[in-house]
C-alpha positions, 0 to 999 in steps of 0.5 A: 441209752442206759436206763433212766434216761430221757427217751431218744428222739429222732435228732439224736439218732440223727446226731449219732449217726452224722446224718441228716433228721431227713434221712433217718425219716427216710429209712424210718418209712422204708425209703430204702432205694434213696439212701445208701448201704452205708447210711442205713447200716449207721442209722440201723446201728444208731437206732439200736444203741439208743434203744429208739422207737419212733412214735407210731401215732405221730407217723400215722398222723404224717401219712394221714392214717392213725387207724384209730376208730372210735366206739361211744356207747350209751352204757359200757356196762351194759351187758348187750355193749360188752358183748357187742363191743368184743365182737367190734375188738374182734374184727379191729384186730383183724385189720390192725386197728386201735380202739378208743372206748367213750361211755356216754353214761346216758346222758345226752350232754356227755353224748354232744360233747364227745361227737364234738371231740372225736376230730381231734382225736384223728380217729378213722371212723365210730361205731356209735350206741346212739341216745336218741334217733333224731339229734340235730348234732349229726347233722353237720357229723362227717365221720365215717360211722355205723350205728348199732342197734337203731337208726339215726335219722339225722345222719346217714350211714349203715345200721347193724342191729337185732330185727326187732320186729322179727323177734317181737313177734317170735315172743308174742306169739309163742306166749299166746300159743302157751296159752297165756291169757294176759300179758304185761310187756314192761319197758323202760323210757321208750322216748325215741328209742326205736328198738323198744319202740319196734318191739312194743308196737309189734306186741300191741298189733298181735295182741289185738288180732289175738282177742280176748287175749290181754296185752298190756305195756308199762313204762318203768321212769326208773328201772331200779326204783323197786317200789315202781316195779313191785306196783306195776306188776301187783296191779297187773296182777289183781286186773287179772285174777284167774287168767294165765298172766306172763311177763315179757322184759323189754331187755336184761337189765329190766329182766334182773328188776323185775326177778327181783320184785316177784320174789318181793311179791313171793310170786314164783316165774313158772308157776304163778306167772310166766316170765321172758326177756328180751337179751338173755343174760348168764344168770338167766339161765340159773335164777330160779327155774330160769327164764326164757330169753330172747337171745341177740347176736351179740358178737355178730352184730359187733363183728359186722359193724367194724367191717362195715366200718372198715370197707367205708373207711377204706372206699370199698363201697359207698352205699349205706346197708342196714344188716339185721339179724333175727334172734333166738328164743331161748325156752326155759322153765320160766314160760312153761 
């Protein structure tokens, strides 16, 4: 078919070859043992002199397979899905599957309205970076899915995520036996997100088996509202003259936030106060002295979610694992 023209269907190969549209099906799906040599090579010969290539998502389709999962993530820009998601691509390419990517952008009606999609989409299974842990639109949801990073109470399935618990605890404690005195645990909007309720509920237990020691938590309505910030880490502050202070982040982006306000506030992390957080960032390591992080499994995470995945999709098991990982402190000049 010379260039220009329209694309060629599966009725003008079968027109070219003066055979039926069944039979070019037939040899397009392997059916070699039913169709004669002579049939195949015209097939083969019309095939090649219309440059025809068949629709490999109409075939899925037919046979019942599109191998097409879908990921929907709370924030795609967030660096933690970034990297989680390579760990996702990572592993579908292993399996030969094809990713379809929604960003819910936060919002809890764009959320809805992409569960409510997803069937026409004829996706396999989703990996989901749920909003909320309870929501009532999971419940009548029957894709195969694993959720990332918490759990959702209204659906079962596997959960691959960081131990939160684990890691709130390494934190808390190794800022106490640094000798920090007062500690302000700054979150965002914990609402019914787990991870950051895990992970505040942790820090409030060992701080009070800790006394004298101070433990705080504020919880930021807009991350990015710099007057916000700078009042809640001043106040902070004057509440605890002449204590050792430190500040841990509730994750990176709050992280980026809060650097931003001490320097507003010409506090310097490492030596007026003590600064982790919770992810661990690439400028975490070069801003300043750098700041201690507590790193996540990222790629792990991923990689382990679209396996669990594929042996659900798959029938190679039917109970529902929850796999979680410990992180890793990263120590940096900030904490010391």
């Amino acid at each position: 078919m010379a260039p220009g023209d329209k694309k060629a269907t599966i009725s003008d190969v079968a027109k070219l070859a003066k055979v039926g549209k069944t039979s070019v099906s037939r040899y397009l799906n392997g059916e070699f043992a039913i169709l004669s040599e002579n049939m195949q090579h015209k097939i083969a010969a019309a095939i090649e002199s219309l440059n025809y290539q068949p629709s490999q998502i109409a075939r899925s389709m037919k046979c019942g397979r599109t191998r097409l999962v879908a990921l929907v993530f709370a924030d795609i820009n967030n660096p933690y899905s970034i990297d989680v998601m390579q760990g996702i691509e990572a592993a579908s390419q292993e399996h030969d599957y094809t990713l379809l990517v929604f960003n819910t952008n936060n919002q809890i009606e764009r959320e809805c309205k992409i569960l409510r999609l997803l069937r026409s989409y004829q996706v396999e299974g989703v990996i989901i970076h749920a909003l909320r842990a309870h929501d009532d639109n999971f419940k009548q949801f029957s894709l195969p899915t694993v959720s990332v990073d918490r759990q959702i109470y209204d659906l079962p399935c596997d959960v691959v995520g960081l131990d939160n618990v684990q890691a709130a605890t390494e934190v808390t404690h190794y800022l106490l036996n640094s000798g920090f005195e007062a500690m302000l645990f700054i979150t965002e909007t914990v609402d019914d997100i787990q991870p950051r309720q895990k992970r505040i509920e942790t820090f409030k237990q060992i701080v009070a088996l800790n006394q004298p020691c101070i433990g705080e938590v504020a919880e930021l309505h807009d991350s990015k509202n710099a007057q916000e910030v700078d009042r809640i880490i001043a106040e902070f502050c004057a509440r605890n003259r002449g204590m050792r202070k430190a500040i841990i982040s509730v994750n990176g982006a709050v992280t980026l936030n809060i650097s931003l306000s001490l320097k507003r506030l010409k506090l310097e992390w490492g030596k007026d106060i003590g600064l982790l957080g919770f992810d661990d960032p690439v400028w975490a390591s070069v801003v300043g002295v750098g700041i201690s992080t507590l790193k996540q499994p990222t790629f792990q995470i991923g990689y382990k979610a679209f396996t669990l995945l594929y042996q659900r999709m798959n029938g190679e098991r039917s109970d529902f694992q929850t796999v979680l990982y410990p992180g890793e402190l990263i120590i940096r000049e900030s904490t010391e």
